[in-house]
N, C-alpha and C positions, 0 to 999 in steps of 0.2 A: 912312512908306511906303518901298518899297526903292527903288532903284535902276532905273531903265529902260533893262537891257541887252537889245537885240537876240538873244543868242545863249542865256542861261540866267538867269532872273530867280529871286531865294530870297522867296520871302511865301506867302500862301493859297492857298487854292485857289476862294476866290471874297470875295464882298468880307467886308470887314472890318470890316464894323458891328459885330449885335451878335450874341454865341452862347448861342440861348436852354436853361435848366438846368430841367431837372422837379424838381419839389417845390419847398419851402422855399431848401434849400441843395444846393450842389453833391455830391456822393460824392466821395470823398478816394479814392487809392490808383489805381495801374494801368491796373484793369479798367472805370473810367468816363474816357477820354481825352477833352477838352474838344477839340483841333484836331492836326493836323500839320504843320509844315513842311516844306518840300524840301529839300533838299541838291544839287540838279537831278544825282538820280537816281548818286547817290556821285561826281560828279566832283571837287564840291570838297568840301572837309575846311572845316565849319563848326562853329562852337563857338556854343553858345547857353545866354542868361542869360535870366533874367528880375528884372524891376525888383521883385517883391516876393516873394522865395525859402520866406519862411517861409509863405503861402498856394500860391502858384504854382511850380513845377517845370516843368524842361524835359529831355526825355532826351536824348544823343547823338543820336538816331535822327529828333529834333523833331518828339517826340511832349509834347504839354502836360497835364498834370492838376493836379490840386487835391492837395495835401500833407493837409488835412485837411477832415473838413467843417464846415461852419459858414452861421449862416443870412446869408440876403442880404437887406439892406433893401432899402424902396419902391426905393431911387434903384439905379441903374447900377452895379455895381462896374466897376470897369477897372485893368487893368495895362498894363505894356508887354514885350514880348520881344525882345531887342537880339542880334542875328545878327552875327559878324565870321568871314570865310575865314580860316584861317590861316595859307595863304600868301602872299598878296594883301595880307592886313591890311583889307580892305574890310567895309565894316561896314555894317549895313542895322538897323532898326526896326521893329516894327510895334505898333498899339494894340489890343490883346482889352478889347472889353464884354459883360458877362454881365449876362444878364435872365434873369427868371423865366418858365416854360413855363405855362402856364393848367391849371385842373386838369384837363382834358382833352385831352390831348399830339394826340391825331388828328384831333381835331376844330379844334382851333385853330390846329393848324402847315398844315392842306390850307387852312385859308382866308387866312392870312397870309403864305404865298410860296407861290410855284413848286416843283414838282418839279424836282428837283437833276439837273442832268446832266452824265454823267460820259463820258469822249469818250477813243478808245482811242490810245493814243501810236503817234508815225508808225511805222512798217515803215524801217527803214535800205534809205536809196536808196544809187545812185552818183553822186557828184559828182565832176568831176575826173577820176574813176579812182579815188577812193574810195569808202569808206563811212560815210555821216552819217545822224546821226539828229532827225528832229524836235523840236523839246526842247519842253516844257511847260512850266507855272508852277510848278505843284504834284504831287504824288503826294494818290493819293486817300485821305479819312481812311475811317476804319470808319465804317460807317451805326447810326447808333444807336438801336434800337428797343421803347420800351417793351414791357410782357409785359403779359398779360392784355385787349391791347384789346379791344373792343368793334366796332369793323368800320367803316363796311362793309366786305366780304371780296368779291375781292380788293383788298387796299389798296395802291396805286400808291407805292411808296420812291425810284426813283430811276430815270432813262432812258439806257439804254448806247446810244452813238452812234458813228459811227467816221463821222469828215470826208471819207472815202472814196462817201458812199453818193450821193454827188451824183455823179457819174461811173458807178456801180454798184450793181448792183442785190442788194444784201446779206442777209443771212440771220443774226438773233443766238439765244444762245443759253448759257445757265447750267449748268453741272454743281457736285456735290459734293455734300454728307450736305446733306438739305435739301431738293434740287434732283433730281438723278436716282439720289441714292443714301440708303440712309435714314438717315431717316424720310423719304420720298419726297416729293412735291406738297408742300411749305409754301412755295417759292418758285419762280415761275415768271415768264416772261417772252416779251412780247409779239414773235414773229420779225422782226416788218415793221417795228415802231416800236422796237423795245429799250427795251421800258416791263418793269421788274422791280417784283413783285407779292408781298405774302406775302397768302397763302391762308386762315389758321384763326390764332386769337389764339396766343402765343406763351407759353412757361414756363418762367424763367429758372433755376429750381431741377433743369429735366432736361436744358436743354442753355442753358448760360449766351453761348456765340459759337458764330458759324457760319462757316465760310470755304468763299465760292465764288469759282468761275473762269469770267468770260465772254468766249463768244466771237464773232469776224464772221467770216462766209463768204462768200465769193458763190454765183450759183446752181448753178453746179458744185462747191459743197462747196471748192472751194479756200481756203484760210486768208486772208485779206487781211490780218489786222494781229495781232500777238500778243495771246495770252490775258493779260484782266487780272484781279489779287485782287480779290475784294469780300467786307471783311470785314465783316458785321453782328454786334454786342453787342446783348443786349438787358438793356434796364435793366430796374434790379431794380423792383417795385415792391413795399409794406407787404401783403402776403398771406399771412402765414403768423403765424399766434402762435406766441410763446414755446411750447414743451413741458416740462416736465420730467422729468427722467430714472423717478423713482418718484412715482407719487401719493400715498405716504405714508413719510416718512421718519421712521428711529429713530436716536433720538441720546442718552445719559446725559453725567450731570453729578454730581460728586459735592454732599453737600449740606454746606452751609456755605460752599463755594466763594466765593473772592472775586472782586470785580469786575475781567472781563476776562478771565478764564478760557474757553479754549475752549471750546466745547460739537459741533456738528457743521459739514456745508459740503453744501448743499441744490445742484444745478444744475440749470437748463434751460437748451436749442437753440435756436434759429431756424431755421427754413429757406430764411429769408432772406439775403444778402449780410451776410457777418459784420463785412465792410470797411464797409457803408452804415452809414447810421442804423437803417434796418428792420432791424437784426438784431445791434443793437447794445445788451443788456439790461441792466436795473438792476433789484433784488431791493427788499422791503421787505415788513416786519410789518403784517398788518391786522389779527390780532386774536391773543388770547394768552389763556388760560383754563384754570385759573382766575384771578382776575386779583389774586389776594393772595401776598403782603404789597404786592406792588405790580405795576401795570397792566403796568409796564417793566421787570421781569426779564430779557427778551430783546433783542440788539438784530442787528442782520445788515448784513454789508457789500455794500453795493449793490450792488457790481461786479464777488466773487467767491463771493456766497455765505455767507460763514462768518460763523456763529451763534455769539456769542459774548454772556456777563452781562454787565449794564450795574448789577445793583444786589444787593446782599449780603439775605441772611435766607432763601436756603432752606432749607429743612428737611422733611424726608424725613418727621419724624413727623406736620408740618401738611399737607403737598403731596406726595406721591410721584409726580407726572406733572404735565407742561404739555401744550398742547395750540395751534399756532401755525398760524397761517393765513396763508400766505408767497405774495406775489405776484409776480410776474417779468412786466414790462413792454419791450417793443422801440422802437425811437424814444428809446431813450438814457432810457427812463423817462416821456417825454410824456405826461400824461395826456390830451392834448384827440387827438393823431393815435396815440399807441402803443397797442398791440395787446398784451392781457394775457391770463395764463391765472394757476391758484392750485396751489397744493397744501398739505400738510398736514404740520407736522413735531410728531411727537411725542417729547418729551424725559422719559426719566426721571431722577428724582433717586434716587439711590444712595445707600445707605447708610455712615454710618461709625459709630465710635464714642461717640457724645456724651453716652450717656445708660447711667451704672452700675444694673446691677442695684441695687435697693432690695424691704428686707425688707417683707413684709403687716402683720406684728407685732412690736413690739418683745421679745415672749418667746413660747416655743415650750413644751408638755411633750409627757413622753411616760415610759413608767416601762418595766423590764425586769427579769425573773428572775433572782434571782441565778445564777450559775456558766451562762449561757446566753450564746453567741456567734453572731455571725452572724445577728443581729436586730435587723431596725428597729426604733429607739426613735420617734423621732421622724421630722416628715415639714416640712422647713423650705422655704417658696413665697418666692419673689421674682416683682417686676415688672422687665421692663425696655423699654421704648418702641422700643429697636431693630428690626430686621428680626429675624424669629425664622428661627431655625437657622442663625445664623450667629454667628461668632465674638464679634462683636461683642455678642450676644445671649446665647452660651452663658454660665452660671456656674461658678464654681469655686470652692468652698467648703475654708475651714480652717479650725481649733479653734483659737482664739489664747489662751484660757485655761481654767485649770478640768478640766486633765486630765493632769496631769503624769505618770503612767505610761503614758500612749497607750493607754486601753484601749476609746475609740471613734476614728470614723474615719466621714468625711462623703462620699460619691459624687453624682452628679448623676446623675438621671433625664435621659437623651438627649433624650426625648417631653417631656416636662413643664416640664422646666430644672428640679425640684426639688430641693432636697437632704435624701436619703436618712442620717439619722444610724442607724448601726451598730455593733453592738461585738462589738472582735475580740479581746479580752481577757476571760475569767472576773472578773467582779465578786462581792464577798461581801457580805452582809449584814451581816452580824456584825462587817465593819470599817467601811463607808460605806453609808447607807441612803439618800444624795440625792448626786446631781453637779449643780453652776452649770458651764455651759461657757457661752465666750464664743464665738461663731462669725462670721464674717465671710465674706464673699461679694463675688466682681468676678470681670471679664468676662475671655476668653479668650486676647484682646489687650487693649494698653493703649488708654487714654481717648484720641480724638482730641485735638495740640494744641491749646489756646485754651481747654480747655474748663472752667469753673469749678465744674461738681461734684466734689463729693468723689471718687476714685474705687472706693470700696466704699461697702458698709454692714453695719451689726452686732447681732449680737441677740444673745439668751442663750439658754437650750435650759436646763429644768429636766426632770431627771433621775430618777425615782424606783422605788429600786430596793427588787423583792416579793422575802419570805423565801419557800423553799421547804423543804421537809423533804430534808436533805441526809445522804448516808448515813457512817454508824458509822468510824472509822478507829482504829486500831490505833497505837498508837505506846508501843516502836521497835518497827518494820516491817522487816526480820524479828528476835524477839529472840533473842539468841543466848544460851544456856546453858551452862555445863560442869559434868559429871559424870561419875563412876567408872560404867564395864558395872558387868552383876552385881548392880545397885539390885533389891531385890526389891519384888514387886508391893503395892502400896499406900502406896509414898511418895508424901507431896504434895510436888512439883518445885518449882512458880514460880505465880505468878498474872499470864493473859496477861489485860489486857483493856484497852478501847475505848474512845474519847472519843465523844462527841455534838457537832459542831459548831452545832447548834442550842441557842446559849443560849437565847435567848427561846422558847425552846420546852420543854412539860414531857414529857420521854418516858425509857421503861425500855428497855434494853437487855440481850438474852438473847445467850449464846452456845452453839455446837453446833461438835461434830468432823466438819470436812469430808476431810479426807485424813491418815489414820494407815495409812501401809503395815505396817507390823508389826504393830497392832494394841494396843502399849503403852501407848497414854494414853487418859484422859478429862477432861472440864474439867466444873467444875462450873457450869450454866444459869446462875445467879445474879452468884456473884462472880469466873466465873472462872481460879478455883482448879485449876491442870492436877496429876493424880495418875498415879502406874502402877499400870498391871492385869496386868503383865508382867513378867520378868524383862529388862533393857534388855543387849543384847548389841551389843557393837562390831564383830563379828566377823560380822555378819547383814550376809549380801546387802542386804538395806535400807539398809545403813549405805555412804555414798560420802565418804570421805577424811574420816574420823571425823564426819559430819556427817550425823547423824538428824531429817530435813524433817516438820513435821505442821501444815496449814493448819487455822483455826478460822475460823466464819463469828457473827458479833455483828451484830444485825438490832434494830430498833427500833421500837416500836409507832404511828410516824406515819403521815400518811393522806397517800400510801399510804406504805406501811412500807418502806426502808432499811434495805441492810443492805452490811458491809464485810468484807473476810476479812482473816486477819493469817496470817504462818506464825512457827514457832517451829524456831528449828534448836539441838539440842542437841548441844555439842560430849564425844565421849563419848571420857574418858580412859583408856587401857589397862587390864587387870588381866593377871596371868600367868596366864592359865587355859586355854591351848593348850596340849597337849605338841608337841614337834617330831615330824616323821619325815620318814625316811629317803626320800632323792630322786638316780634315781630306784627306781622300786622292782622294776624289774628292769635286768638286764645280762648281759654275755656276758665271758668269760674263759676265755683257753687253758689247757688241761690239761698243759701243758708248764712250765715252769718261768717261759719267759720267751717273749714278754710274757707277764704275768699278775695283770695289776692293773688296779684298778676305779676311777675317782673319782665320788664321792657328797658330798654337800650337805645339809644339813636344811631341812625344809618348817615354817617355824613361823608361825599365823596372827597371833598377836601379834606386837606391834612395841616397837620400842627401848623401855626398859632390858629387855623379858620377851622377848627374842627372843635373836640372837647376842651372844657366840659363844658356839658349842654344843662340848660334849664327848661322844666319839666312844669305844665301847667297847663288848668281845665280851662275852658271858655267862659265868658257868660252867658252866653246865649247857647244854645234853649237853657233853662232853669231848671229842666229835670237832669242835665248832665250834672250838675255840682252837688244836687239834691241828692242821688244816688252815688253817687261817685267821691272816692279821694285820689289824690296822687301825690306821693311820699318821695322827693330825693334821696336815693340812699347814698351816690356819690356822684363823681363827676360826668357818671358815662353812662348808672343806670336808678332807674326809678322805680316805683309800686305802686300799682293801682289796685284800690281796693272798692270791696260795696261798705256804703256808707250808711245805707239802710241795713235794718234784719232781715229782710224778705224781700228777694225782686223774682218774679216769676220768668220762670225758664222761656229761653227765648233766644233768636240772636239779637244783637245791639249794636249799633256803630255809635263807639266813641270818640270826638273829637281830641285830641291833645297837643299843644303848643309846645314847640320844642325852640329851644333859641340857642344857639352856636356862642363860640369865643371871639370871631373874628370883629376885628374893625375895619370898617363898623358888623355890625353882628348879622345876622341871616338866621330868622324864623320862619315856622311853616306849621301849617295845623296839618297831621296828620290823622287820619282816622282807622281806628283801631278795632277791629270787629271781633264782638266777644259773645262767645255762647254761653248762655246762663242755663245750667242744668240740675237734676238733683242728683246729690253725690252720696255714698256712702262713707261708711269712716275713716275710708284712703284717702279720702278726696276725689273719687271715678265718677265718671257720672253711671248714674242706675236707674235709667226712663226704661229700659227696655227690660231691663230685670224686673221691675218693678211690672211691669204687665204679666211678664210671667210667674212669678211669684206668687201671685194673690188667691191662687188656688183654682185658676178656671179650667172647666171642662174643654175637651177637645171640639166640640160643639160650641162653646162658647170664644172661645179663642180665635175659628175658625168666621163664626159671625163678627168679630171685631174689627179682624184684616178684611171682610166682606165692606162694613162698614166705613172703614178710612182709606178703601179705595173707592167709593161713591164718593165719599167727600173729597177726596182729589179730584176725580172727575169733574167736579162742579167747580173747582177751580182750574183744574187744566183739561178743558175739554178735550184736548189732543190726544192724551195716552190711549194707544191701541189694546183694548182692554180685554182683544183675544190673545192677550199671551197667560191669559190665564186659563185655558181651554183646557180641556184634554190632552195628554200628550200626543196621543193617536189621532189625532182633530190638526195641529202642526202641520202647517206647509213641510212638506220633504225636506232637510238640508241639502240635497242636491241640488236644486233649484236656487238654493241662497247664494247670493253673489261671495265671491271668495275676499278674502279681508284678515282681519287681525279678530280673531274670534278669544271673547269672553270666557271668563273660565266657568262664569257661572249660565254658559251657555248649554245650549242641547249636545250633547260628543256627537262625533262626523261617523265615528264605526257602529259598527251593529249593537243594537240593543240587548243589553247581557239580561240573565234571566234574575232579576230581585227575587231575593225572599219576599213573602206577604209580610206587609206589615201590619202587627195586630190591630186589633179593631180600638184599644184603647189607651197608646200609649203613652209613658209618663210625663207629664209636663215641662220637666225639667230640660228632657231632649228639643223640646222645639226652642224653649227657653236659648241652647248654647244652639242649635241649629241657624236661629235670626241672629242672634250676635256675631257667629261668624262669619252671614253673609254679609251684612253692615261693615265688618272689617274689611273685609275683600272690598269690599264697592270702595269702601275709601282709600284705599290704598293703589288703586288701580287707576295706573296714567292716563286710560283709554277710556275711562268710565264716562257718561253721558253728565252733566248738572246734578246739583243737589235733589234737586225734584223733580226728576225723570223716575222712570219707571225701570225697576231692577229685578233682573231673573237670578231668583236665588238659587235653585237646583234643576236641575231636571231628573224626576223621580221614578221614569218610567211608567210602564201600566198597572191597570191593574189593582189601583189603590181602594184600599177597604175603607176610605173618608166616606161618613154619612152625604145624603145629597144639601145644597145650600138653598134647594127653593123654599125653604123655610127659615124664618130665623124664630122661629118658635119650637125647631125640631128638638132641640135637645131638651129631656123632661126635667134635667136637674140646677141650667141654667137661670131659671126662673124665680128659684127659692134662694139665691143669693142676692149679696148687698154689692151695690156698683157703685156706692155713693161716692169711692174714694177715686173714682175717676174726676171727679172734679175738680181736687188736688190738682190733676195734671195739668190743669190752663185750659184757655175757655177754647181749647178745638178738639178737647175730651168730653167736654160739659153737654155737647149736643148726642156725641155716643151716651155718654150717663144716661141723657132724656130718653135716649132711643130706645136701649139696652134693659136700661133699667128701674124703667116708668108704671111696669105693672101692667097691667089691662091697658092701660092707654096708651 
């Protein structure tokens, strides 16, 4: 007991028997506080122990609880709590006994004591001229009140009293959550008595404590004594089962897995005090199925759930799922007082590798055409116990013997897992009529460790390969020949013909000409036998880099009938049978002295030794060719001809010239050489037509020129239609003209654009390049008519300011020039000269 000091005593707050505990055992932790001590209200600094630390605890603040729970037998437990001040050094004692509460907490505590009355500390008087305050024993503990009770309602907890009410005439009264603030009405209290009341049973899971504050008035509401805490806990009580988070849980495992291998971690709640026993769970297996290889495959740790093997032999291909019935009980597990629910965990086993593909048959056939690819021979099946479509499951098949040119190759069917034998090589009959392959077959990945099957297996694959009638072949392919041109028709050449690769087979073989471009050959149907029906020329378009192509077709009487082509190239050796000529075979040369030289080449279709070099040489006959004429070797292949006079007047000329070859014997030929003789200026050009315009003539005179040497064409080509020199407005319509490949120097098809006037006298020089250009054109143009036809050089439109031509006396300034030097030009200028230029006559 403590100390009996007059001024501030440290012990209970009422006596000290015994403090009774609901349930079995105490609640461990905090939130179930067994009693309080004082400190009388923080004056002194008290340090508190208790005689057994590992059950009993004491806080600074001398509050008591239980460290753990555990149960209480029949008898009393008891401790003791040893109090010393620490400045003092004084030291107090006291004994706590705990009993068990009946199982009915409200029924049994309203019959075995009193209601607890709690009485409000004094109001600080003056003493002296001070201020004191009443002291007490204790401070008040929390009221502790089970949940769920049963009533009757309202149930009487505890009586607020203030020492004062014998003097006064008082007034009590309770606030806070609970009281007048919510959940409102669950505690109320008597004004006149300070009797504190809870109203409707209690539920620790929505509000675990309550803290109010009462107080005393008197009848004028004046405050008499300070407000005091009244904390109520209510205890928890076993109302809630376990839940679990999912009513059916998934979890894999692989198979074969050794014992102790994780597998998954199931949890359920309480809604109970997690710190109590109610709500303190333990896990366990009730039932497991299927229950092989053995009942206890599974086992689970009581306290957090996790599922873990206890015993070896799964197997995926016996079992592929468990099926657990997992129970979660409160009460630390109790079965007589804990409160249990179930769930269900379903574990799959998982596959690995344990088991290699293995063959259906130890041999397989299957047979194939010869010279045939890309076809299934055969069709090779395996088993494998695994999970299908899966690696572990897939096959992969190889040819481990029995094929040493690679000419099959084994795929797997995706869908079926089979293997697909194929061949991607041409097979003969006539070399190998059967293949033995060895084949072998395993999975995609390797065998799980441990596992003592092999990891493939092996078969044979017999092979049997069909003759087909296969076609004719030629050999050599292509044959080549040499022979001289000039073979006349009905030599027999060579004999081209064809094999049968079908030995085992009896069959005839014909041949036929499929491609003879020149038409020289024939082969005889039977043996063969190639002849000419032609003269074979080297020198024939046909013929590319001496090399004359003719395919034959050889076909054989099998079912169905085969057939192969072969070509024949004959290489065909020169003969001299080209004469050369003369290249090219026309030219231009000035009629002056100098320049006046020609180089020329010979054209010879034969080749080396019957070709260059050639000899170059004039005729005798006529006697003006060597009189005007040289011709100069300059080497083997080209020559110069020159004039041999100073002066041959312009003109064209065919020259003969003798050209003679290398061959033996030799091959000559006069060819003729046609050569324009012009006058040229100091380039070498020729300048007849410059030279007209040049000389200074009038438009009028120029105009009477071309008047002129178109009469004198006239008079030799009666023919020319001489209205195309008309008016342009006078012109038949082009609509009318038949459609064709039109002239450039024709009339244009679109409308006639508006010309400028062209002046009445323009410069000479313009017609000058104007006739030279159209001369160019006309020679250059594929479509153009002969030399001496008649040529449209523009069309000029209307409208032209040219004087009229019925005069060839119109122009006044024509007259007073010299024309003499037309004569110069060769005698079919000398009659214009006369015309032109004769004077009065």
């Amino acid at each position: 007991s403590a100390s009996k000091e007059s001024s501030c005593k440290a012990g209970d707050t009422g006596d000290m028997g015994s403090i009774p505990v609901s349930g079995r055992s105490p609640g461990g932790g905090h939130s179930n506080p067994l009693m309080k001590f004082s400190n009388c209200n923080g004056k002194r600094k008290v340090q508190y122990e208790s005689s057994e630390p590992a059950d009993f605890k004491v806080d600074e603040d001398g509050m008591v609880y239980a460290v753990r729970s555990f149960p209480l037998s029949s008898e009393h437990s008891k401790f003791l709590i040893f109090a010393q001040d620490k400045e003092t050094q004084e030291k107090w004692q006291v004994a706590v006994k705990l009993s068990l509460k009946p199982a009915l907490p409200e029924d049994s505590v309203k019959e075995s004591r009193e209601i607890e009355e709690i009485v409000f500390p004094r109001q600080l008087a003056k003493h002296n001229g001070y201020l004191q305050r009443q002291k007490r024993d204790w401070v008040i503990p929390p009221i502790n009140l089970p949940e769920n009770s049963r009533g009757p309602f309202p149930q009487e907890l505890v009586r607020i009293r203030s020492d004062r009410d014998k003097n006064l005439s008082l007034r009590y009264s309770v606030t806070g959550p609970g009281a007048d603030q919510p959940p409102t009405g669950i505690f109320i209290i008597n004004p006149i008595s300070g009797q504190l009341s809870v109203t409707k049973p209690l539920d620790r899971e929505l509000i675990a404590r309550f803290h109010l504050r009462a107080h005393a008035v008197d009848i004028n509401g004046n405050q008499v004594e300070n407000p005091i805490d009244i904390v109520i806990n209510v205890i928890d009580m076993n109302d809630n089962r376990p839940e679990f988070l999912h009513q059916v849980w998934n979890g894999t495992v692989p198979e074969g897995s050794k014992p102790g291998t994780y597998v998954m971690t199931v949890t359920a709640i309480d809604a109970d005090d997690p710190n109590a026993l109610n709500g303190m769970l333990r896990y366990r297996i009730l039932s497991q199925a299927p229950s092989t290889p053995s009942p206890n495959m599974f086992t689970i740790n009581n306290e957090t759930g996790d599922i873990i093997t206890v015993a070896a032999g799964l197997d995926r291909e016996k079992v592929q799922q468990y099926t657990l019935i997992i129970q979660a009980t409160d009460m630390e597990g109790n079965p007589t007082y804990g409160l249990s629910n179930t769930a269900t965990a379903v574990i799959t086993v998982t596959d690995v590798n344990d088991n290699p593909p293995e063959f259906t048959a130890m041999t397989f056939y299957g047979e194939v055409p010869e010279n045939r690819v890309d076809v299934i021979v055969a069709n090779l099946t395996v088993t494998d116990k695994d999970q299908p479509h899966t690696p572990a499951w897939n096959a992969v098949y190889r040819i481990s013997g029995g094929d040493p040119a690679g000419r099959f190759a084994i795929q797997t069917d995706p869908n079926s897992n089979d293997g697909l034998v194929t061949v991607v090589k041409p097979i003969d009959f006539e070399t190998n009529r059967m293949y033995v392959l060895t084949v072998a077959a395993e999975n995609q990945v390797p065998l799980a460790k441990g596992i003592q099957h092999p990891p493939q297996s092996t078969a044979t694959v017999s092979v049997t390969v069909i003759d087909v009638n296969e076609n004719p072949y030629f050999a050599p392919n292509p044959k080549i020949i040499r022979q001289e041109e000039g073979l006349h028709a009905g030599t027999m050449l060579t004999t081209f013909t064809a094999q049968d690769p079908d030995r085992y087979m009896q069959q005839n073989i014909r041949y036929t000409k499929l491609s003879d471009p020149a038409n020289w050959l024939k082969i005889d149907s039977v043996n063969g036998q190639i002849t000419t029906i032609a003269v074979l020329d080297r020198e024939s378009p046909n013929v590319k880099n001496n090399i004359y192509n003719a395919t034959f077709l050889a076909s054989d009487n099998g079912i169905p009938p085969m057939s192969g082509t072969g070509t024949l190239q004959i290489y065909l050796l020169d003969i001299n049978d080209n004469a050369p000529q003369v290249l090219p075979q026309e030219a231009e040369i000035c009629e002056t002295p100098d320049p006046n030289s020609i180089n020329i080449t010979a054209l010879d279709y034969d080749i080396d030794p019957n070709a260059g070099p050639f000899a170059f040489d004039l005729p005798l006959s006529p006697v003006t060719i060597k009189r005007n004429w040289t011709i100069t070797r300059l080497n083997g292949d080209f020559a110069q001809l020159n004039l041999k006079i100073k002066f041959l007047e312009a003109g064209i000329y065919e020259v003969p010239i003798i050209i003679t070859d290398s061959g033996n014997p030799p091959k000559s030929n006069i060819s003729i050489l046609r050569v324009k003789v012009c006058q040229c200026d100091s380039n070498g050009d020729c300048t007849d037509v410059d030279r007209i315009v040049g000389a200074g003539l009038g438009t009028g005179a120029i105009i009477a020129i071309l008047l002129c040497i178109i009469i004198l064409l006239s008079e030799y080509f009666p023919d020319y239609d001489l209205s195309q020199l008309q008016q342009p407005d006078t012109v038949e319509p082009d609509a009318i003209k038949p459609v064709g490949i039109r002239r450039l120097d024709e009339r244009p098809i679109h409308a006639e654009p508006q010309y400028p006037v062209r002046s009445a006298a323009p410069h000479p020089g313009d017609i000058g390049d104007f006739i030279n250009e159209g001369l160019k054109a006309a020679d250059n143009d594929p479509t153009a008519p002969p030399y001496d036809s008649l040529l449209v050089f523009d069309y000029e439109g209307s409208g032209s300011t040219a004087g009229s031509l019925s005069s060839l006396n119109s122009s006044s300034s024509g007259g007073e020039q010299d024309y003499d030097y037309l004569n110069d030009w060769g005698p079919r200028f000398k009659k214009l000269a006369d015309m032109y230029g004769g004077g009065d006559d």
